[in-house]
ZAROMAR-340785 format. One record per residue (C-alpha): x, z, y; residue in one letter; residue number from 1. Coordinates in nm, 2 decimals. Layout:
// ZAROMAR-340785
<atom xx="X" zz="Z" yy="Y" drenvo="A" lomar="NUM"/>
...
//
This chain:
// ZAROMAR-340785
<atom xx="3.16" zz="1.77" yy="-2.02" drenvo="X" lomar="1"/>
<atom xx="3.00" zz="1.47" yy="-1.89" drenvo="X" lomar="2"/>
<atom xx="2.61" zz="1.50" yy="-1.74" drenvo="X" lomar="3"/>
<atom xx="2.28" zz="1.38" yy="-1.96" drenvo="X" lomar="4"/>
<atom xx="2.13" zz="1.10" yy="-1.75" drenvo="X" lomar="5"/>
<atom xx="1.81" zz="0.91" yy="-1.82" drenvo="X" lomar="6"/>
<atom xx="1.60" zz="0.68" yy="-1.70" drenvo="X" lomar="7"/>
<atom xx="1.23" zz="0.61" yy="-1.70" drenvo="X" lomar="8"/>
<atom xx="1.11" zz="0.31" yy="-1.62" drenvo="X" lomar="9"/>
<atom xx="0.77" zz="0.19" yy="-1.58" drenvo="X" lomar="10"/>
<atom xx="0.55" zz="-0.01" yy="-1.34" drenvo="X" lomar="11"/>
<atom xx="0.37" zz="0.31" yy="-1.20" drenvo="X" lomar="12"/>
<atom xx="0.09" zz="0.08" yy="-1.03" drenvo="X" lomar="13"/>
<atom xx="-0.04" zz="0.34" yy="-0.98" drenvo="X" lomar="14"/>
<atom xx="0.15" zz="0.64" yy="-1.12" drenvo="X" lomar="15"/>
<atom xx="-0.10" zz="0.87" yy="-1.36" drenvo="X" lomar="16"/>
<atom xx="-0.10" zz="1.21" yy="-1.43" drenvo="X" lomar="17"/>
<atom xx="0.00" zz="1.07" yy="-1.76" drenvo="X" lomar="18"/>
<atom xx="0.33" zz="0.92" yy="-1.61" drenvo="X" lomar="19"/>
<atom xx="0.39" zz="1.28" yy="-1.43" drenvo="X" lomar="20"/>
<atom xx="0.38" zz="1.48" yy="-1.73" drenvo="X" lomar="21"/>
<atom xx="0.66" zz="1.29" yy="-1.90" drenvo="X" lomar="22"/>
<atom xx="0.81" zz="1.29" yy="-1.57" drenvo="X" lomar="23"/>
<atom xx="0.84" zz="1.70" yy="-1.56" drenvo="X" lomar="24"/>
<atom xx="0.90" zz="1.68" yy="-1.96" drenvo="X" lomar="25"/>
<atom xx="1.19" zz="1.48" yy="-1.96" drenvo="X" lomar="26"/>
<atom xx="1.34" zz="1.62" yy="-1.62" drenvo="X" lomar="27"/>
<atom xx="1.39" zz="1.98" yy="-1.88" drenvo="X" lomar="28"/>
<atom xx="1.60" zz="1.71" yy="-2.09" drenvo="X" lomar="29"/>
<atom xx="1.86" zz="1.56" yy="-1.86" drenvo="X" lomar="30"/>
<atom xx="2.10" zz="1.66" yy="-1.62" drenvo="X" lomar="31"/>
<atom xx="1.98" zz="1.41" yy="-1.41" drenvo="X" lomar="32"/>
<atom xx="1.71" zz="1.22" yy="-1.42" drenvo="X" lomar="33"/>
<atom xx="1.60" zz="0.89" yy="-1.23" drenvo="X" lomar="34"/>
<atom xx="1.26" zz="0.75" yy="-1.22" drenvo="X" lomar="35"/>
<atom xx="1.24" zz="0.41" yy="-1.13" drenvo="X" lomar="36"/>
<atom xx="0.90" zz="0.12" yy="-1.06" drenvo="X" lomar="37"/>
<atom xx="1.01" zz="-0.15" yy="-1.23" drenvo="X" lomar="38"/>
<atom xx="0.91" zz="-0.49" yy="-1.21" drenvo="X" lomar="39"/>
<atom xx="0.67" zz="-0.61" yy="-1.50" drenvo="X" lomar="40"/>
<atom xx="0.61" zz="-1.02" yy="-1.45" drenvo="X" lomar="41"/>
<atom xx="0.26" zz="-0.99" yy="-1.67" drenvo="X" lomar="42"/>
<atom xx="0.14" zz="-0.79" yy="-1.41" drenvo="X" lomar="43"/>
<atom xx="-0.05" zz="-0.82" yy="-1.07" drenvo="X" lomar="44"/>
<atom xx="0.04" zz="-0.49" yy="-0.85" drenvo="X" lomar="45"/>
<atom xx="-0.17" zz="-0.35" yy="-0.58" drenvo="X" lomar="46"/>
<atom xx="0.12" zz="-0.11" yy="-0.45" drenvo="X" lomar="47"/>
<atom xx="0.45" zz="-0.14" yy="-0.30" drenvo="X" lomar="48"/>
<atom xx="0.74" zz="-0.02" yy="-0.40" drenvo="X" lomar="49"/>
<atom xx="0.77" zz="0.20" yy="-0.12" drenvo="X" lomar="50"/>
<atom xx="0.39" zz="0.33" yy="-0.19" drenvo="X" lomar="51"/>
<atom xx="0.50" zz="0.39" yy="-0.51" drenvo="X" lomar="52"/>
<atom xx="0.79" zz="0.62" yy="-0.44" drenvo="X" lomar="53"/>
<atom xx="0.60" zz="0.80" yy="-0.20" drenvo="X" lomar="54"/>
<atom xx="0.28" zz="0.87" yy="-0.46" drenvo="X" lomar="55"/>
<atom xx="0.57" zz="0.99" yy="-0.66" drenvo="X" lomar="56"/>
<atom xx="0.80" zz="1.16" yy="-0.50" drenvo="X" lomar="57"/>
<atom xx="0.50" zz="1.38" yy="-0.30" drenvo="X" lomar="58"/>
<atom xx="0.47" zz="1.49" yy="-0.68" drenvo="X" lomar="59"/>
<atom xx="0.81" zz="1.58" yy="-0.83" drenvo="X" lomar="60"/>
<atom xx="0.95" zz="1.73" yy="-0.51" drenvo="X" lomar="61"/>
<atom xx="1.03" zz="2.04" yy="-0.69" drenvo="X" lomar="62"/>
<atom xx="1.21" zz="1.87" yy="-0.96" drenvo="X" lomar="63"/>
<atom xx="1.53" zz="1.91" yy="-0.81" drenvo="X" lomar="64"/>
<atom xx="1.75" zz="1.67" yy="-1.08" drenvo="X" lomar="65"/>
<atom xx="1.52" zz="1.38" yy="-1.04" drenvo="X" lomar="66"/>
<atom xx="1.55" zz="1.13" yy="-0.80" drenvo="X" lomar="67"/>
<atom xx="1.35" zz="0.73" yy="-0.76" drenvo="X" lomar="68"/>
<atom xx="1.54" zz="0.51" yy="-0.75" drenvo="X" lomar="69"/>
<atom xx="1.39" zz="0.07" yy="-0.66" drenvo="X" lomar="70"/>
<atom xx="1.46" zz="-0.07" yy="-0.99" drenvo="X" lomar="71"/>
<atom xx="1.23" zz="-0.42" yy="-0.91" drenvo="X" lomar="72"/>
<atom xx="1.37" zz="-0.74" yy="-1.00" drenvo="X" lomar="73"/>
<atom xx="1.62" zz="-0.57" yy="-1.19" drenvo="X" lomar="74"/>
<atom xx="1.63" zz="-0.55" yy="-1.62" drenvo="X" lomar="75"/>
<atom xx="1.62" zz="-0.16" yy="-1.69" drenvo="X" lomar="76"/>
<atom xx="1.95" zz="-0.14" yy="-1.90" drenvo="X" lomar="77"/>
<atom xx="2.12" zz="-0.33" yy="-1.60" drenvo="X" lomar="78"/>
<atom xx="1.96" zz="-0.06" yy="-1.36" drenvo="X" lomar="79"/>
<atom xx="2.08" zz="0.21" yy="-1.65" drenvo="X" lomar="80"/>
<atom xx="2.40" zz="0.12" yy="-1.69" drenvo="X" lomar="81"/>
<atom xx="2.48" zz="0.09" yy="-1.30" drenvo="X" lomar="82"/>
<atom xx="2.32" zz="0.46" yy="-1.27" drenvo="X" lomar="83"/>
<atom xx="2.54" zz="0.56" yy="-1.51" drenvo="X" lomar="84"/>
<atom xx="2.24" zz="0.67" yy="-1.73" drenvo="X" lomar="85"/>
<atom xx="2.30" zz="0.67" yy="-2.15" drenvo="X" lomar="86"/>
<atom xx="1.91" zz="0.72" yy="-2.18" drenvo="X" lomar="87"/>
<atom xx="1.61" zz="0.54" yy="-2.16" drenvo="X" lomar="88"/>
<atom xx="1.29" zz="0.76" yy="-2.17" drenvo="X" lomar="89"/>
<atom xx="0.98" zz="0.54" yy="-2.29" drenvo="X" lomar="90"/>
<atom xx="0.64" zz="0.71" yy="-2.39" drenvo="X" lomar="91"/>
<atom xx="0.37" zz="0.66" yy="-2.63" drenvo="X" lomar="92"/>
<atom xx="0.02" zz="0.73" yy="-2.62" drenvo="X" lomar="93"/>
<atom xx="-0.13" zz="0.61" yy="-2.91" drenvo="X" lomar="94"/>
<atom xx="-0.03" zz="0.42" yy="-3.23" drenvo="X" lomar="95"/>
<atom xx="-0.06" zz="0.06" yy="-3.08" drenvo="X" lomar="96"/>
<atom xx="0.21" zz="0.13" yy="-2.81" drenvo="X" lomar="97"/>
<atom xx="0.43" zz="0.23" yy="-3.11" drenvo="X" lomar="98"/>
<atom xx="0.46" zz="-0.19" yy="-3.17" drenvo="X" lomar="99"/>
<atom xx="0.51" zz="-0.26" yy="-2.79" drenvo="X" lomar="100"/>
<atom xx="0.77" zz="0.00" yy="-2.70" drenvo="X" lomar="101"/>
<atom xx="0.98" zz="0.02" yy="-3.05" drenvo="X" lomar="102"/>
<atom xx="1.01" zz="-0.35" yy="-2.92" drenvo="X" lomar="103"/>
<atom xx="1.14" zz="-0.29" yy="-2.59" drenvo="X" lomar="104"/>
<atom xx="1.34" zz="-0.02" yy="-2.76" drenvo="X" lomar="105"/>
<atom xx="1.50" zz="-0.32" yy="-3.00" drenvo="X" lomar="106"/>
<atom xx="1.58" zz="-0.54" yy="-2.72" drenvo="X" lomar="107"/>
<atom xx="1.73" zz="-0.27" yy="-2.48" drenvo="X" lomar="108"/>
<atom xx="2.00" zz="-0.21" yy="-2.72" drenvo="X" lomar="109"/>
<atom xx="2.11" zz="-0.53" yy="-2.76" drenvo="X" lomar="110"/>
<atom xx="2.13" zz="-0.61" yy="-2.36" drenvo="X" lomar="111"/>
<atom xx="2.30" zz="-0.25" yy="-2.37" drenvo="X" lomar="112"/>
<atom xx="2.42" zz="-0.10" yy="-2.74" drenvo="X" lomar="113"/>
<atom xx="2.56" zz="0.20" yy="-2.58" drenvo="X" lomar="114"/>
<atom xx="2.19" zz="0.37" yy="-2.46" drenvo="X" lomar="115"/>
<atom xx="1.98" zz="0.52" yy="-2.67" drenvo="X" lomar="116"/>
<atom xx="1.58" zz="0.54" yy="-2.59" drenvo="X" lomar="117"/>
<atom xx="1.42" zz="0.86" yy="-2.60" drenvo="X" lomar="118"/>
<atom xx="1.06" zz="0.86" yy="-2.68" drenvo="X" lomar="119"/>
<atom xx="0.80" zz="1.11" yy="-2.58" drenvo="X" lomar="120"/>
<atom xx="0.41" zz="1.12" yy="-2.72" drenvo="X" lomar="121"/>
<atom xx="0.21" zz="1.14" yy="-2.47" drenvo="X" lomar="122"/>
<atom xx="0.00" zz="1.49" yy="-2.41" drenvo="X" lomar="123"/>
<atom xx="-0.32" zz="1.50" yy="-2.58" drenvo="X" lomar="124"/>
<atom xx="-0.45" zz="1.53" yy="-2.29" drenvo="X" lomar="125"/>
<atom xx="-0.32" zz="1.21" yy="-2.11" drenvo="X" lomar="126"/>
<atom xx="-0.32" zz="0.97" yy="-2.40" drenvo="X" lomar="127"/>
<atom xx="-0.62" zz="0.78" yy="-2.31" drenvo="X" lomar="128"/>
<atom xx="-0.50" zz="0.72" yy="-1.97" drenvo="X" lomar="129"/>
<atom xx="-0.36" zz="0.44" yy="-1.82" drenvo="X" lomar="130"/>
<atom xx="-0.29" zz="0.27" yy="-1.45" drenvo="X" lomar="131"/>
<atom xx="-0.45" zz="-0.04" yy="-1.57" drenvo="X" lomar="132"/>
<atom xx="-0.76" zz="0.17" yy="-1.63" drenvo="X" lomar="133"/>
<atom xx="-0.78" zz="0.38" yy="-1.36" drenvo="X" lomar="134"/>
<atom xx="-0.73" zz="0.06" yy="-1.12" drenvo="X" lomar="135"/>
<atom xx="-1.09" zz="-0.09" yy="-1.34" drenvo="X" lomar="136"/>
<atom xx="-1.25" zz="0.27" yy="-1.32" drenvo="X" lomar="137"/>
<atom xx="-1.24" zz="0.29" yy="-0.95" drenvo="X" lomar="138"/>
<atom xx="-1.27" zz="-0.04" yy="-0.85" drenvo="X" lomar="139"/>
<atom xx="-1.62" zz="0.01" yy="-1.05" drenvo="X" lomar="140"/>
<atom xx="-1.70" zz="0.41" yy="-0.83" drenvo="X" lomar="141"/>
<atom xx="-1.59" zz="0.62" yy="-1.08" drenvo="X" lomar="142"/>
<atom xx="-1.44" zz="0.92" yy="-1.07" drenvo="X" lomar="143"/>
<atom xx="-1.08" zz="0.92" yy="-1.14" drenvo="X" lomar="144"/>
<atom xx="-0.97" zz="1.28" yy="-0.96" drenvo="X" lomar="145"/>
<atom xx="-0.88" zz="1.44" yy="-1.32" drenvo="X" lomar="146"/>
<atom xx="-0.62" zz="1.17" yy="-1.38" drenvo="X" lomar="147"/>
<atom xx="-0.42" zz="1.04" yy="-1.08" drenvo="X" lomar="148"/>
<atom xx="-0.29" zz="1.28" yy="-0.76" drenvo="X" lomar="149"/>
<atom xx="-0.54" zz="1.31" yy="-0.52" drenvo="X" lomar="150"/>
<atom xx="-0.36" zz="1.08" yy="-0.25" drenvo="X" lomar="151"/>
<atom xx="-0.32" zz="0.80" yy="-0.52" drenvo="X" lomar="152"/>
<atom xx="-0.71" zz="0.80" yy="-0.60" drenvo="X" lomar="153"/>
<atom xx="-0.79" zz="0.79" yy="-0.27" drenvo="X" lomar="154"/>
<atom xx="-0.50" zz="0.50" yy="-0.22" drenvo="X" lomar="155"/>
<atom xx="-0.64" zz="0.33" yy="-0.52" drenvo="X" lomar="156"/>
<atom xx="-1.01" zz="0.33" yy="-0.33" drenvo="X" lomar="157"/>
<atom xx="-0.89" zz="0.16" yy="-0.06" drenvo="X" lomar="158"/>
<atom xx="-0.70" zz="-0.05" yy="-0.19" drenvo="X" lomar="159"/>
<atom xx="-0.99" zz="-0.20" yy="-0.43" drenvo="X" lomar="160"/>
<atom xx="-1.24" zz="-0.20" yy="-0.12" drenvo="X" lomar="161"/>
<atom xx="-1.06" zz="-0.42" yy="0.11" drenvo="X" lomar="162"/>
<atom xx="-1.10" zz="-0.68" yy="-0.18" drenvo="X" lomar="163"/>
//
């Protein structure tokens, strides 16, 4: 019987809890399960990819099936198919990513008919999160301790005072 491998993909600048919580949820769905910071060209990053892994590896050490893999400058069905992965994991936290990923989702399976994307709603508790706003909230002194790892909030911080 061949393995269940998936990928999720994402730009993880920074990683959230939010992020974390479909990584745990989807490792319980795959035999194997790769995590990968992607490249996004719309974006402006403040982390490396090597920061990035870190942040995120410190926080799934105990997830034994999933490993992080350097997927920048690479399309996510490329990375897919040379990991040998048949699923894409994509999440949603509200209705207006609905649009945005059942977009992606549409042009994933033409580059690559043969993988199927696996969407997962956010946690109630996570839906209103995201890396964009947690850069905005702490650049501005707020408190962002309930929704990033510890040692990504106080990454973020620095980051945004050197500036």
């Amino acid at each position: 019987m061949s393995q269940k491998v998936g990928l999720y993909a994402g730009s993880f600048d920074p990683i959230t809890n939010g992020h974390l919580d479909i990584i745990r949820r989807s490792s319980k769905l795959f035999d194997k399960l790769y995590v990968a910071p992607m490249t996004n060209t719309s974006k402006k990053y403040l982390f490396s990819y090597e920061e990035k892994k870190s942040f995120i590896e410190a926080e799934i050490n105990d997830l034994k099936n999933v490993t992080v893999v350097d997927g920048k400058g690479e399309l996510s069905t490329k990375l897919a198919q040379q990991l040998g992965a048949g699923f894409m994991v994509r999440s949603m936290r509200n209705p207006d990513d609905f649009g945005y990923e059942s977009g992606v989702a549409s042009i994933n399976k033409v580059l690559n008919k043969n993988i199927e994307t696996i969407f997962l709603l956010a946690n109630d508790r996570y839906a209103t999160i995201s890396s964009s706003m947690m850069k905005e909230v702490a650049k501005f002194g707020g408190d962002i301790s309930e929704f990033v790892p510890p040692e990504v909030a106080s990454a973020l911080i620095d980051k945004l005072r050197k500036d």
